[in-house]
Structure formats: C-alpha cells, structure tokens
C-alpha positions in Angstrom: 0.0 0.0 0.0 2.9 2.5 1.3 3.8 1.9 -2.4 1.0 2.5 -4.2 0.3 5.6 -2.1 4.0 6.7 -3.6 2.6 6.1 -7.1 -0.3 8.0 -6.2 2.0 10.9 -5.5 4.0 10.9 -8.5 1.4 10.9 -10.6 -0.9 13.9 -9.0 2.9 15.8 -9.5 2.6 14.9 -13.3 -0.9 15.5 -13.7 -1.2 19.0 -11.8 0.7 20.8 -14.1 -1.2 19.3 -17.3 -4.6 21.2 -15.6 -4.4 24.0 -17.9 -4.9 21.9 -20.9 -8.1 20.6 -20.4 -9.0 16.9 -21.5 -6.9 14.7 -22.3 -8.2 14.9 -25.7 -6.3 17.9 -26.0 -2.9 16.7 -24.6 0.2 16.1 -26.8 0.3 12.7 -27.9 2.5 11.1 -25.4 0.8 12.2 -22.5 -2.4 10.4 -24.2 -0.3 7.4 -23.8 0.5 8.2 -20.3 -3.1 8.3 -19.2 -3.8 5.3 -21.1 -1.1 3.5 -19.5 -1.7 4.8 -15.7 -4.4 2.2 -14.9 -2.1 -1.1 -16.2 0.5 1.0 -13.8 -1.3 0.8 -10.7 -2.5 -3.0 -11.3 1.2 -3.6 -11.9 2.6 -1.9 -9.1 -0.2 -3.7 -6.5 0.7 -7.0 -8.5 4.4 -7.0 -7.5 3.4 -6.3 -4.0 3.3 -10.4 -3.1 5.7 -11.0 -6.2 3.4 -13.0 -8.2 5.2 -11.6 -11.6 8.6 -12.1 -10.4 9.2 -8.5 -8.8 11.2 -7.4 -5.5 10.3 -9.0 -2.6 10.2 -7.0 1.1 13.2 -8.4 2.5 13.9 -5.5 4.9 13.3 -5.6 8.6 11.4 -3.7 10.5 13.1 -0.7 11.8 12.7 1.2 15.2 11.6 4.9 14.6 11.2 6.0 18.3 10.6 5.0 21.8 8.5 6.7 24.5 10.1 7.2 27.2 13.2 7.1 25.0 15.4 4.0 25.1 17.9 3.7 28.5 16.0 7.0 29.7 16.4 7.7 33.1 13.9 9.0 35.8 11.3 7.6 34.0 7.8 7.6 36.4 5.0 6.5 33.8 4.2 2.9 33.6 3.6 2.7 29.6 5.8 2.2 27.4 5.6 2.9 23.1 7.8 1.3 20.7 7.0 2.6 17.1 8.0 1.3 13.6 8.5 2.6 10.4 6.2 -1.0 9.2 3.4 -2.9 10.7 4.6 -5.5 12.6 3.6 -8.5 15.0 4.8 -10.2 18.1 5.3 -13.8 18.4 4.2 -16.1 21.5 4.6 -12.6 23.8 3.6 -14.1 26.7 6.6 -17.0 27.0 9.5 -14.7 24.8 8.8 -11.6 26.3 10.5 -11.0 29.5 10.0 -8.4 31.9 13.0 -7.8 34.4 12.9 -6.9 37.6 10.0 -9.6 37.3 5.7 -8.2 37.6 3.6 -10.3 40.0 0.8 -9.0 37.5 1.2 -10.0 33.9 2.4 -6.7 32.1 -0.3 -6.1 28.9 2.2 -6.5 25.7 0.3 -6.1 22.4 1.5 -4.7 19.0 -1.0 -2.2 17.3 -0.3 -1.1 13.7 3.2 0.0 13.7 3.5 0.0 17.1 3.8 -2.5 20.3 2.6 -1.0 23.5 3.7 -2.5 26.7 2.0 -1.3 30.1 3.3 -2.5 33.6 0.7 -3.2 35.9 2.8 -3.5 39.3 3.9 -0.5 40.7 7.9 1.4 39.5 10.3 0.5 42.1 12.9 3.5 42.7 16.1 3.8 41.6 15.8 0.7 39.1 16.5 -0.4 35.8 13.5 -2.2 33.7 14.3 -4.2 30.7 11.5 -5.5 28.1 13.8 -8.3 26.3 12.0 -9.1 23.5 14.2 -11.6 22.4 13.2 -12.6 18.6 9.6 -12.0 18.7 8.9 -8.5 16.8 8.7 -9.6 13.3 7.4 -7.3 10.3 3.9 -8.2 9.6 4.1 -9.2 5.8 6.8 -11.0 5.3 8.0 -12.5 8.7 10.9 -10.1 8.6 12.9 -10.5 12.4 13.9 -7.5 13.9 16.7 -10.1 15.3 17.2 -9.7 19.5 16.0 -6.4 21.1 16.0 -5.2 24.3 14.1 -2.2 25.6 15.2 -0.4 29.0 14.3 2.7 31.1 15.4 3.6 34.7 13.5 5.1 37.7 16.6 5.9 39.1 19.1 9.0 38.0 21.5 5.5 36.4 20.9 3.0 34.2 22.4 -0.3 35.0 24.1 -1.9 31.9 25.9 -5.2 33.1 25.3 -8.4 31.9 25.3 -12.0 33.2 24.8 -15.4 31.8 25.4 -18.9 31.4 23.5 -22.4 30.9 20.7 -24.4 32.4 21.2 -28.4 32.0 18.7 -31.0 33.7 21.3 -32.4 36.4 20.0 -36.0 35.0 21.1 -36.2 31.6 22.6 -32.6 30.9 19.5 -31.9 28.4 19.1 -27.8 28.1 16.2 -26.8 30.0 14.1 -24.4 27.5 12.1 -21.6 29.0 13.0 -22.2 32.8 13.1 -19.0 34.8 16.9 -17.8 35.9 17.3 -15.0 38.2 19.7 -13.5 40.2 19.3 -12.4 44.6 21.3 -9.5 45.4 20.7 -11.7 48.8 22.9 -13.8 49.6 21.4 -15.9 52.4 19.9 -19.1 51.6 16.7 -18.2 52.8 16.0 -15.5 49.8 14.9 -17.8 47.5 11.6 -18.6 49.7 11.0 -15.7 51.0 11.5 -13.0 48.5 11.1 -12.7 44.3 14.0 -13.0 41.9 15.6 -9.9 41.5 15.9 -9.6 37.6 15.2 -12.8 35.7 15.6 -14.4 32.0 14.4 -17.0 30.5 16.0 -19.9 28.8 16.4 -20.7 24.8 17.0 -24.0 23.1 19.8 -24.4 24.1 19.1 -24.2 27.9 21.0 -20.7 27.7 20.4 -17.4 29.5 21.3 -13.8 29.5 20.0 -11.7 32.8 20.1 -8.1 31.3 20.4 -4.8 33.1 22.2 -5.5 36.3 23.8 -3.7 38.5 27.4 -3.7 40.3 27.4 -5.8 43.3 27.8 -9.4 44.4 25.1 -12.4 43.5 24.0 -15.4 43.3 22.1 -17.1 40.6 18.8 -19.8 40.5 16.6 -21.1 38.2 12.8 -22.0 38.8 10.1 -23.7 36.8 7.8 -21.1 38.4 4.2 -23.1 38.7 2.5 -20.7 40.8 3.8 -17.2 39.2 5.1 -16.1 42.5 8.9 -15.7 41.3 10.3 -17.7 44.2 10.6 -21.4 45.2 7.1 -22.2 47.3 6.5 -26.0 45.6 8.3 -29.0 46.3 7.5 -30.4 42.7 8.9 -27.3 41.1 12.4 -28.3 39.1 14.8 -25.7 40.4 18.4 -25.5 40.5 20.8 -23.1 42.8 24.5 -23.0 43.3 26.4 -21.2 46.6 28.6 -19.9 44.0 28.6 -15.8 44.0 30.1 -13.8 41.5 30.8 -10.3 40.8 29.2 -8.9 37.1 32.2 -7.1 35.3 32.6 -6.5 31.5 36.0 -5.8 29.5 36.4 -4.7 25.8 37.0 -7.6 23.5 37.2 -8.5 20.0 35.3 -11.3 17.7 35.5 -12.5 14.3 32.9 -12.2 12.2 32.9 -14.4 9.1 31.2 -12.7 5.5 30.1 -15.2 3.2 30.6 -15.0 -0.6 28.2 -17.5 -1.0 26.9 -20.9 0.8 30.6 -22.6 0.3 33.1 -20.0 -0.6 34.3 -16.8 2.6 35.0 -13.2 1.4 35.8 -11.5 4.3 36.8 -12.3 8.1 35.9 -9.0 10.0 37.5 -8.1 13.4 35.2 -6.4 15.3 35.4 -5.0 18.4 32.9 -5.6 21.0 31.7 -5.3 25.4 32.2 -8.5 26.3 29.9 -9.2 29.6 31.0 -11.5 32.5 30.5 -14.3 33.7 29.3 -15.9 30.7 29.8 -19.6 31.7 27.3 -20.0 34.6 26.2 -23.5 35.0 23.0 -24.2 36.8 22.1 -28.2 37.0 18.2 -28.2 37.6 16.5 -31.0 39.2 13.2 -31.8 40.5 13.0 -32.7 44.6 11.4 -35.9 45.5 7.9 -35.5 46.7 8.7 -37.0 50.2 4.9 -36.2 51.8 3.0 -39.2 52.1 -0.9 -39.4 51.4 -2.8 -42.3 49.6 -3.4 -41.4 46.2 -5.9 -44.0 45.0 -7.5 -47.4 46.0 -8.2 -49.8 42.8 -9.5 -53.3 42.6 -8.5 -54.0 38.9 -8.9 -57.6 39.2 -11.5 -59.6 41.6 -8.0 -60.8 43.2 -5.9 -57.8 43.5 -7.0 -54.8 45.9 -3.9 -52.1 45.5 -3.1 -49.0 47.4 -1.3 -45.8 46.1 0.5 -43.7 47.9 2.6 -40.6 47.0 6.0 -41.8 48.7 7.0 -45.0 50.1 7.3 -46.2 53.6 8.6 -49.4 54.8 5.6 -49.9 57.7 3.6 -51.3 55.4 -0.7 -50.3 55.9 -3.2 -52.8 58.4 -6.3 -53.7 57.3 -8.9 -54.8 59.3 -12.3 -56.1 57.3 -15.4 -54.7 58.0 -17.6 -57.0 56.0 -15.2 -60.5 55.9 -12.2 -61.9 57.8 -8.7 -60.4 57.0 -6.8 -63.1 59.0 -5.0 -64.7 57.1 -7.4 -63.3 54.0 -3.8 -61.8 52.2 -0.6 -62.3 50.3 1.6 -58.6 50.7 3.2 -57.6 47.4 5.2 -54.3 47.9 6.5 -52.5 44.7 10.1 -51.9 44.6 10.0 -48.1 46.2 6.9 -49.0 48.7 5.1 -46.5 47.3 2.4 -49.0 46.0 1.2 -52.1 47.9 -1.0 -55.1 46.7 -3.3 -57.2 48.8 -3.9 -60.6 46.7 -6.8 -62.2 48.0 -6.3 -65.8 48.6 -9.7 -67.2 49.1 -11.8 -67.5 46.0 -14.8 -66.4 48.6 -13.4 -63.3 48.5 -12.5 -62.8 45.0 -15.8 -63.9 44.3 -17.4 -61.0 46.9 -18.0 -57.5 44.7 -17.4 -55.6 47.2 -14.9 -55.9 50.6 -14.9 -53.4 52.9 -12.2 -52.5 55.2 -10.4 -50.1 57.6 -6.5 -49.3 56.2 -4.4 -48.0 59.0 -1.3 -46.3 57.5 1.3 -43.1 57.5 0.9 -39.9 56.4 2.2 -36.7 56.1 0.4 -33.9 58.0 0.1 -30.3 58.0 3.7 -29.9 60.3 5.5 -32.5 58.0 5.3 -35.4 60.1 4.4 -39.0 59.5 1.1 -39.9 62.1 -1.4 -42.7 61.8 -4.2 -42.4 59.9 -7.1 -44.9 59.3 -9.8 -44.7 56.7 -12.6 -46.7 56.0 -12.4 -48.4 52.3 -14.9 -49.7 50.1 -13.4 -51.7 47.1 -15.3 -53.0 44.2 -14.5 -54.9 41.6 -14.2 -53.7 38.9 -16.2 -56.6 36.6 -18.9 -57.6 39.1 -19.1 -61.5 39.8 -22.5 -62.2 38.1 -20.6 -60.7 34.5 -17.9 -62.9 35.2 -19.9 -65.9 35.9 -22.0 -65.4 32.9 -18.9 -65.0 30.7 -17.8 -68.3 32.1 -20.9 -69.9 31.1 -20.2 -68.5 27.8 -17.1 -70.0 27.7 -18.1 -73.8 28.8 -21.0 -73.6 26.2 -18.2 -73.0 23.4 -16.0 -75.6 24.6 -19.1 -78.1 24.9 -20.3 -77.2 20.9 -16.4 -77.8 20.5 -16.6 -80.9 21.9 -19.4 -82.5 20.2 -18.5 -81.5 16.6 -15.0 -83.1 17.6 -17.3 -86.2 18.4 -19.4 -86.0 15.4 -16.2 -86.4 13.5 -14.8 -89.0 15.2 -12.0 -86.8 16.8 -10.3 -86.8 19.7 -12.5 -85.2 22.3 -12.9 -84.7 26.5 -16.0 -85.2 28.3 -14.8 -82.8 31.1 -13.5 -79.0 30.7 -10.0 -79.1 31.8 -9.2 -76.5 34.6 -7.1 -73.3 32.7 -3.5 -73.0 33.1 -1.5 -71.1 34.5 0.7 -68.7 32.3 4.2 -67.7 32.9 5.9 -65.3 31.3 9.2 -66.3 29.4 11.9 -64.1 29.0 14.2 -66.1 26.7 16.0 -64.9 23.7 17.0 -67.2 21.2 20.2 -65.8 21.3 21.4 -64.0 23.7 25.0 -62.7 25.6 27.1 -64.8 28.1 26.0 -62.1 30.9 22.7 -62.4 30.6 19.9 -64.7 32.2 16.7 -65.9 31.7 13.8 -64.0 33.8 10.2 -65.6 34.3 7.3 -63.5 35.6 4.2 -65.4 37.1 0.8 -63.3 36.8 -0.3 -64.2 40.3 1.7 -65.0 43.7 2.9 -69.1 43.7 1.9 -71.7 46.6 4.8 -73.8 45.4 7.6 -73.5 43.0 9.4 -76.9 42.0 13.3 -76.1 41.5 13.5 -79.7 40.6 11.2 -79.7 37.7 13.8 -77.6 35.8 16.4 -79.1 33.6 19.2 -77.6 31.7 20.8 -79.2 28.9 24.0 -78.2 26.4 25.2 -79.3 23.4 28.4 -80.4 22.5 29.9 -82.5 19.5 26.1 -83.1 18.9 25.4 -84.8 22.2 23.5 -82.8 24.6 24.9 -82.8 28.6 23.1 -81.8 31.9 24.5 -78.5 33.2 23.9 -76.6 36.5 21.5 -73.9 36.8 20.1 -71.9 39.7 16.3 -70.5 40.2 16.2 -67.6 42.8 13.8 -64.9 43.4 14.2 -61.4 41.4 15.3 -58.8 44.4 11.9 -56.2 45.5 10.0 -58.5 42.7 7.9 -61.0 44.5 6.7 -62.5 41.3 9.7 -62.7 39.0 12.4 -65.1 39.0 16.1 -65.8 37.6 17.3 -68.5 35.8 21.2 -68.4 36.1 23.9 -70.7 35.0 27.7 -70.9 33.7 26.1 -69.8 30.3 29.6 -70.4 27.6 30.3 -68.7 24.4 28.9 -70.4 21.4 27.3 -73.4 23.3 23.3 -74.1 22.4 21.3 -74.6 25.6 17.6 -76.6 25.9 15.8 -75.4 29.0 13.3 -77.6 29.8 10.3 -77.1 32.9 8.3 -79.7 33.6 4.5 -79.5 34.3 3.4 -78.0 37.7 6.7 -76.6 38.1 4.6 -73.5 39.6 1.5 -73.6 41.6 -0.1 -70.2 42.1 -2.5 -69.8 45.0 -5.1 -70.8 43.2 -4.2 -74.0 42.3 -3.5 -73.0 38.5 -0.5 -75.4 37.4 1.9 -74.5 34.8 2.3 -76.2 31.5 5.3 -78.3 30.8 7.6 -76.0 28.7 11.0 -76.4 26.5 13.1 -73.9 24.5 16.3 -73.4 23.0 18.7 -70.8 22.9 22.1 -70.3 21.8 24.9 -68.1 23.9 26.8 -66.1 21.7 30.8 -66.7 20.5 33.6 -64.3 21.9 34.3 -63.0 18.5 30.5 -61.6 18.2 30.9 -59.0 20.7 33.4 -56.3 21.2 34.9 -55.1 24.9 35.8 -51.6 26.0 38.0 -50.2 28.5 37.6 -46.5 29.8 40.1 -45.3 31.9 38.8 -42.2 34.1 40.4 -39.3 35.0 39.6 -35.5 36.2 37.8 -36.3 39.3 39.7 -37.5 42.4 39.6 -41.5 43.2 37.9 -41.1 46.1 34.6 -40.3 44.0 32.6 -43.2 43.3 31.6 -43.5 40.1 29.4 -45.4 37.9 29.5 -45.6 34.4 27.0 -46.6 31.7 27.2 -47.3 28.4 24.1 -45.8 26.3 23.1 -46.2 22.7 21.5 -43.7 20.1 18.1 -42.8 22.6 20.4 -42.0 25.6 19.6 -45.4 27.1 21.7 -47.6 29.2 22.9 -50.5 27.1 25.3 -52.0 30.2 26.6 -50.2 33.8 29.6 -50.9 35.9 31.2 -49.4 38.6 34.2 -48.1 38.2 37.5 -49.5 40.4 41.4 -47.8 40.0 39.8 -45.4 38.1 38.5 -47.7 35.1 35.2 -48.9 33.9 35.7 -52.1 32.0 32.1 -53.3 29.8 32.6 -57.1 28.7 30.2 -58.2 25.9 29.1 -55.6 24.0 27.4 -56.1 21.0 29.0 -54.4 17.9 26.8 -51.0 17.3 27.7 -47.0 18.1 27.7 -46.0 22.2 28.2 -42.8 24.5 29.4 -42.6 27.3 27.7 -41.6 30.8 29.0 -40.9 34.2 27.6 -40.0 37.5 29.7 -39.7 41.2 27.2 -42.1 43.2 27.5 -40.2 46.3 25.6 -42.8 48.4 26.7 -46.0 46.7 23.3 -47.4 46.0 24.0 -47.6 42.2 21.3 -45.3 41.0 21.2 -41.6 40.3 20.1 -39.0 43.2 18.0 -36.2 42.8 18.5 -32.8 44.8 17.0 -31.3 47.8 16.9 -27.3 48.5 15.0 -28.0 51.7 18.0 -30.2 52.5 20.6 -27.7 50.8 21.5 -31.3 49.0 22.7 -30.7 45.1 21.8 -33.4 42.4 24.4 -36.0 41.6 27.1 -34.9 39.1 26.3 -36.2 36.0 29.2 -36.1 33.4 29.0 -37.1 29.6 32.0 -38.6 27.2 31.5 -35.9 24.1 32.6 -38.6 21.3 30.6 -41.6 20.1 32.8 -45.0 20.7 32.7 -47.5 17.9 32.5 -50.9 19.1 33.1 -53.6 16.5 33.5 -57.7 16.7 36.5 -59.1 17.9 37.8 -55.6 18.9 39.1 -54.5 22.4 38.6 -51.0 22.7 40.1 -48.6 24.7 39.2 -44.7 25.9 40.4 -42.0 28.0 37.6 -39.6 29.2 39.1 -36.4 31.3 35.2 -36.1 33.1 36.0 -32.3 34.2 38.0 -31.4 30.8 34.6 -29.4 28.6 32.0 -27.3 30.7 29.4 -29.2 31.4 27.5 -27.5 28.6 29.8 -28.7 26.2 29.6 -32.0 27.4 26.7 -34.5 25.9 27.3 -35.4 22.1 24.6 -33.6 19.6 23.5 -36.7 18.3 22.0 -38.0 21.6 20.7 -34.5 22.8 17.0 -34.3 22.3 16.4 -30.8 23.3 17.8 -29.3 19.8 18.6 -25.2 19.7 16.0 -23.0 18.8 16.1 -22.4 14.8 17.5 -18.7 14.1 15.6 -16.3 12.5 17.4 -14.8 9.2 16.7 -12.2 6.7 16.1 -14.4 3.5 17.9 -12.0 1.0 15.6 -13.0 -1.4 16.3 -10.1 -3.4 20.0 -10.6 -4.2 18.7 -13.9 -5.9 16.0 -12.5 -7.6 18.9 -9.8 -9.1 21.2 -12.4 -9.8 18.5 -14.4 -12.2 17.6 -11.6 -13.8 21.2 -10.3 -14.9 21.1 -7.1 -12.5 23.6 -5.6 -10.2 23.2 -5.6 -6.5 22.4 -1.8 -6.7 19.1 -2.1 -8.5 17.6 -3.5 -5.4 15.1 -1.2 -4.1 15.2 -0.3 -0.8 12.8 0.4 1.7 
C-alpha cells in the first residue's frame, strides 16, 4: 500500500501541471499514452506487492523509529511504554518470549497495534531501578516475517541505568539436556533463605539451548537460581517445582573484547573475516544443574481393585511400615498375600480365598502413615470400600459363555470322530518367558508369574548343552528377582557359542489358586567371543575417592550396560558391535542409582558427566578410551546426536532479493530499498 500511495504521488505531481490543458483529448500525444497506461500501472505496481510476476520482494526488517520514554531514559515515572516502527509489525508467542525484568507479580499487557507494540506494567515502578522488556526474537514485520533479530528495551527510575550483563547455561542435572524456557534470576541476597521468601531480583528465560542472558544489572555481588515457576510467585514455594541453585557468588564485570565475524561470498566459498570490536559481559559460563526434589509427603493417592484378586493401594511416597487392614464385611486373618512394589510407594493385597474374589465388594479399615500439615508421618485410618471392577455375576455369565463353546467344540470333535474330553480341563497357569533365542554370556533368563505361587518346584527344571552333537546336563540356579515377589532368575555358567535346551516340567509352579503351569521347552544359543566387542575406559579429572558409575548408552540416551568403576577404570565385557556414549555419575551414596536434589536439605543433584565422542564398538575388537570427566564445561559436554532438546532455529533475513537480481542479470544496486 505504502507503495502504491507513492505512485499516487507521482502521478498527481505529473498531472497538476497538465490542468491548464483541459481533456486529455487535448494533450500532446504522449501524455495520451501516459493516461492510457496509468491504470495497467497501478494493477502492476499492486501486482508485484506479493511478487506473483517475479518483482522485489520485502526483505527488509522492520526498523525502530522511536521510543517513549526514549530507550535507556532515566527518571522515568509512567508505567507505559511505546515502541514505534516505520512497518506494521507482530509479536510472536509474547507471553513465553517476552521478559520483563525486575519480574511483575501482575502480567504486564504487551500487544503490537499497527506500527507499534505498547507495553503497560501493571505493578507499581520500584525507585532507583533499571526495567528491561527483552523481546528476544519475537517482533517480526507483519508481511513477510521479517525478524527485527534480538532487542532489548530499558528505562530507569533511578538518576542510572544499569548496563551489566550476566549469563550462562541451564542443563537437567540427570542427563545434561538444556532446559528451554525455565526462569533464571539473580538475589542481590545472599542468604539461603531469599529464595523462599522473597522474588527474583531480575530474571531471564532460557532458549533451546538451555542458555540465558540476565540483562540490566547492576554492580554488586550475587547469586544465581533457576525455577520452573508453577505458581507465578517468582520464588521457590513448591516441592514439585524443578529448580536449581549453586552457593557460587560472582561479581558482574565486562572488559572490551574482540570477535571474528565471518562474511560469506556465498553458501561454500568466505569473502571476508571481519575483526570487530565488541563489550564483552562477564561471567558468561554459569552452569546451573536443575532438578526436580522428590515429593517426600505421604498421602494415599488412589485405592483400585482391577482384578477380583488384587486390591492395591497408592501412595505418593514409600514407607517401609507397610498399611493394616482390618475387614469390616469379611475376615482379613490370614485373608492376604503382601506384594510391595520396589519403592513401597504402591502395595497389593492378593486375595487368597476364592470367597473373596468372588465378593464385589470388601470393605475394610486401612491404618497407615501420612504426612500432616507440620511434615510429620502420624497414623491415619480410613474406611475403604473396594469393588470390583467386573462384578461377579458378569464374570460368571462370561464363564458360562465359555463352557457352552468348549461343549459345541466338543461335540462336533465327536461327530467327527476326533479326539474329544467329556470334562473341561481346569485353565493353566501362564508364565511369562523371558528367553531370547540368542542372547550374551552375561545375561539370564527371567520368568514372571501373573499371580503370587503356593509352590515353585526347582527340581522340575532341567538344563541341557550341546556339545559335538550330544546334549549334557549343566547346573543352573532359580532364585527370586530382588523387590519382585513374582519374577524369578534362571542363572547358570552360560559359555560362548554353546546351544542350551531349557526344559520345565509341568506344575513346576502352583499359584495360589491351584492353577499349574504347562510343561515347557526352548532353546537358545549363547553367543561366540568373536560376536561381541569389549571396552576399556580409563577415568580421569575427578579424584579417586569419587565413586563413580559408568553406563554405556546407545542412540536414545539409554543404558545398554553399567559398571562401577575400580582404580579409576570402567571395564564393559560383551558388548554387542553398534555406536555407544558414554555416561557418568559420582554415586555419592553407593546405591547404584542416580540421586536427585533437595533445596530444603541444601543437598545438590548428583554430578552427572558425559564422554562428548561416540565409541565405535566392533566384533572381535578391544577398545580402549580415556575420558578427562572435568576437561569441557558441562554444557559442552553431551554429544549432539543424543541430545534431544535441539537449539531453537534462528531467525534470518532471506535476502531473497539478491537472488531475484542475480537471475535476472542485475547488479546488486538495483535493489530497491525500503
């Protein structure tokens, strides 16, 4: 339109003159043609507006024409701010890439009107402070998606404006993934108490790749947190929040510097490297590991009766005193197998009489722990009613349904003169078979039962191998999975390149229902030596007095195999030919698993380190590494290929136009500008 108007103008400037002669009629002969040609003029000139005939495209950013108050303007009072353009122009996703620092309790009103964006702050001017509006990459021009590129807009109260700079990186402290659009902030307070009590001082947020840039601060000593701010409060008031903190304080300084700035020719070929001098801000490496604390209060969640035979409880955190029930409506002596989970934070109740899997609904009192309003674990009983979930007269119709089948079954088999039974047999019971057909020397066969056994029958397994074609008895061992009641381990001397026949006779398990396993026979085959590859890692950058285990993970960032490391060396035996990384963590407690944080508890996540190289593991090949854990920033640390969190795609000017000159034959100077 702006351009059109233009044409407007020319023209009127042409025409005005030409008054005095009347009609056009009357005009010289090339001014005839001029009026002729005016209308295809216009029509052309809106035409190339959207560049449907090939014309210039609007490749020009937006452009700031003024502020109000004026950019950095000091002694500002008024709460509105005015940012105008010389385009129209949007804002994208204001309310997640706009931040305003120090940070509003009430959500500032940012909208862009016309050619302009108006921002009004709703929470009172604090004195003697700098306010930034850091739009990041959000103002855009409203045609053609121009960026304005990263723009910051600031004002003081005070007689100063505050001009430092701080910034750094925000990893999750379990697997070194940036942390996109967490709060950081900064406490002029040092005490540990600030971040409870009192708001972040000025704040940022992160960008893809989990970095940060606090903006306007001002000389003095801090410390530095981030928050994944639920409630909107600007300070750490929820347990479930992820947060990260470090006692670390640093002083904001800046120093002149110089970068190089590399000019392109074209896609493959450099014309220039530019030195140019720059402020260079400090720190600019801060390293924040955010974790999320371990809900610790206890409450039951849920009560569920799935199955006829399986009442559980839920709770939100685990407790070794286990609940009591007392039935209100049947007998619990002796009514109940216990099957904690693993962290005790779930408990089933498996009924063992088939009266009481056959009752729709049991009704009890559960006695048990929970948290209460001081933090402490008291008694609490409750009155539950469980139902089942498929009521008994469903089930015993579906039964029916079933023995009428098997009956018609049964007498067509007769009619045919087939093999046939006059009696239903009882249904089996159906383990679960974890058994590859081929599998690693380390490994071992797991088998999970779907209900708690009565009786499990070591003797009733057998295991066979085969050697010069003759098949030989070998040892094996059936134990109990550890904090899994139901599953259990078949282990033996399993050797390299040896086939194995594992054979379980019938009724080798008896569930508490009488249910019987089937008789059941498999083969599997253990692996040569030359099919795998091993690796050696030998550690270094951490003191030995750090425990560390180490895991090998493959393209998804999951652990293949983990070992912990002795003499500072983590040897992994039997690994399968493929591409791995490399993961570390110092195991603090020794219990083999990673540890979250506690603020409450001033207790920091474990250190989690990453090798920043793939390792190539072939067959028949002994590999060996040397990983410096403390040699890259942390930041620096986990390999691209295995980071899912990828950096935010930056927004360029598509210079359209110098294409668009170069197919038609044009120099660069012909493009028009704005």
């Amino acid at each position: 339109m702006e351009r059109i108007k233009e044409i407007f103008r020319t023209l009127a400037h042409l025409v005005r003159p030409l008054a005095a002669w009347g009609k056009p009629q009357s005009l010289p002969c090339g001014w005839q043609v001029a009026f002729l040609l005016l209308p295809l003029l216009l029509l052309g000139a809106c035409a190339r507006m959207g560049n449907p005939d090939g014309g210039w495209y609007d490749d020009t950013p937006p452009r700031i024409v003024s502020t109000s108050p004026a950019d950095k303007a000091t002694g500002v009072t008024g709460r509105r701010v005015s940012i105008n353009f010389d385009e129209y122009i949007q804002i994208e996703d204001a309310s997640n890439k706009v931040v305003v620092s120090p940070p509003q309790l009430e959500t500032p009103e940012i909208k862009a009107s016309g050619k302009r964006i108006l921002v009004e702050l709703k929470d009172s001017l604090k004195p003697n402070t700098t306010y930034t509006i850091d739009f990041s990459d959000a103002i855009t021009d409203n045609n053609e998606g121009n960026p304005l590129g990263n723009y910051t807009y600031s004002f003081s109260t005070g007689p100063e404006i505050d001009t430092l700079e701080v910034s750094g990186y925000v990893l999750d402290a379990s697997n070194l993934e940036p942390v996109k659009g967490i709060l950081v902030g900064l406490y002029a307070d040092l005490s540990d108490t600030a971040f409870t009590t009192q708001p972040l001082l000025r704040v940022a947020r992160t960008d893809g790749r989990g970095r940060f840039i606090v903006k306007g601060v001002a000389p003095g000593t801090y410390r530095a947190y981030a928050l994944q701010d639920a409630d909107g409060n600007y300070r750490y008031s929820q347990k479930g929040e992820m947060v990260a903190y470090s006692h670390e304080q640093f002083v904001p300084r800046c120093r002149p510097d110089i970068r190089q700035d590399t000019i392109w020719r074209d896609s493959l070929r450099i014309d220039s490297i530019m030195r140019v001098p720059y402020t260079h801000f400090l720190p600019d490496d801060i390293v924040l590991r955010a974790f999320t604390a371990t809900l610790t209060d206890r409450y039951l969640v849920k009560t569920e009766r799935a199955t006829p035979e399986r009442i559980g409880l839920f709770f939100s955190y685990g407790s070794t005193e286990l609940p009591k029930l007392r039935g209100l409506n049947f007998d619990e002596r002796d009514a109940f197998i216990t099957e904690p989970s693993e962290r005790l934070d779930t408990v089933y109740y498996w009924l063992r009489d088939t009266a009481l899997v056959n009752q729709d609904t049991l009704r009890m009192e559960a006695t048990y722990l929970m948290t209460d309003s001081t933090g402490q674990l008291v008694s609490r009983t409750d009155t539950l009613e469980c139902l089942a979930r498929t009521p008994y007269a469903k089930r015993l119709k579906d039964k029916e349904k079933e023995i009428e089948q098997w009956t018609k079954k049964m007498e067509r088999a007769k009619k045919k003169g087939e093999p046939y039974d006059s009696v239903m047999p009882q249904p089996a019971l159906e383990p679960k078979y974890n058994i590859p057909t081929s599998m690693a020397p380390d490994n071992n066969v797991v088998i999970e039962l779907p209900t708690p056994l009565a009786r499990l029958d070591t003797a009733a397994f057998h295991l066979y191998a085969k050697h010069d074609s003759l098949w030989y008895r070998s040892r094996l061992l059936v134990d109990t999975v550890a904090g899994r009641q139901r599953q259990f381990c078949v282990r033996a001397e399993w050797r390299p390149g040896v086939e194995y026949s594992l054979e379980i006779d019938s009724a080798a398990f008896v569930d508490i229902y009488g249910l019987a396993s089937r008789a059941f026979k498999q083969g599997l085959r253990v692996k040569a030596d030359d099919a795998f590859s091993s690796l050696t890692v030998q550690l270094g950058g951490v003191p030995d007095s750090v425990p560390l285990v180490v895991q090998l993970l493959n393209g998804s960032d999951a652990v293949v195999k983990q070992v912990v490391a002795s003499g500072g060396t983590a040897d992994f035996f039997y690994v399968s030919p493929g591409t791995y990384y490399l993961r570390a963590f110092a195991d603090a407690n020794r219990n083999g698993l990673w540890d979250t944080g506690d603020y409450d508890a001033d207790r920091q996540p474990e250190t989690v380190y990453y090798y920043n190289r793939r390792v190539e593991c072939k067959a028949r090949w002994d590999v060996t590494t040397s990983w410096n854990l403390t040699a890259l920033p942390a930041y620096s640390q986990k390999p691209a290929d295995i980071t899912k969190q990828k950096p935010d795609q930056e927004k360029k000017l598509r210079n359209r136009n110098a294409d668009r000159a170069s197919q038609l034959g044009l120099p660069a100077s012909s493009i028009p500008k704005k």
